[in-house]
N, C-alpha and C positions, 0 to 999 in steps of 0.2 A: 028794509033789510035789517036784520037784527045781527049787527057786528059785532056784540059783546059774544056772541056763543063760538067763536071762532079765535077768542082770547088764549095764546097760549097751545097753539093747536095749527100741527102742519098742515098747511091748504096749499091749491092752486087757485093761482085767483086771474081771474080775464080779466082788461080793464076794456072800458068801452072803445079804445082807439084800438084794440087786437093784441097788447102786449100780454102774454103769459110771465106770472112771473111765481116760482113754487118755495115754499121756506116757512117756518116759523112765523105765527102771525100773531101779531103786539094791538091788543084794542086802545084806543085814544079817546078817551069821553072827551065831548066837546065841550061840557061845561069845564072842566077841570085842566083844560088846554087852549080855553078861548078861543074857539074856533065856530064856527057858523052848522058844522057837521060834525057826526064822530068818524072816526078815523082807522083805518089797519095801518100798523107798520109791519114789514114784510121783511125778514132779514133772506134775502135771496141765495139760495142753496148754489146756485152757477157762480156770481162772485161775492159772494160773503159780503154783500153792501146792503145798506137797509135803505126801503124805499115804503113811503105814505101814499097813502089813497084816501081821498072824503068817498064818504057813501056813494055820492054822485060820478063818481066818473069809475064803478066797479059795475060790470056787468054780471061777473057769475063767479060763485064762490064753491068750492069743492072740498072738504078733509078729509087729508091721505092717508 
């Protein structure tokens, strides 16, 4: 999945345990944050909190 195209760009995004979650989507390069994966951060349109996802645990990604 190519997370960088979704930088910056309102989505809905399914995670693979069923949660919906729709808002502004922040890309995370893994090199550049240390992390094993890259990453979406999602500032959540319902309560204005930002929440991460690794590649792996995102089922399907939408832009609204």
């Amino acid at each position: 999945m190519r997370l960088l195209q979704y930088n910056n760009k309102k989505v809905k995004l399914l995670t693979k345990t069923g949660n919906v979650y729709q808002g502004r989507a922040y890309f995370c390069d893994a090199e550049d944050y240390e992390t094993e994966e890259d990453e979406l951060t999602i500032k959540n349109e319902l309560d204005k909190k930002f929440y991460g996802f690794s590649e792996s645990e995102i089922k399907s990604i939408e832009i609204i």
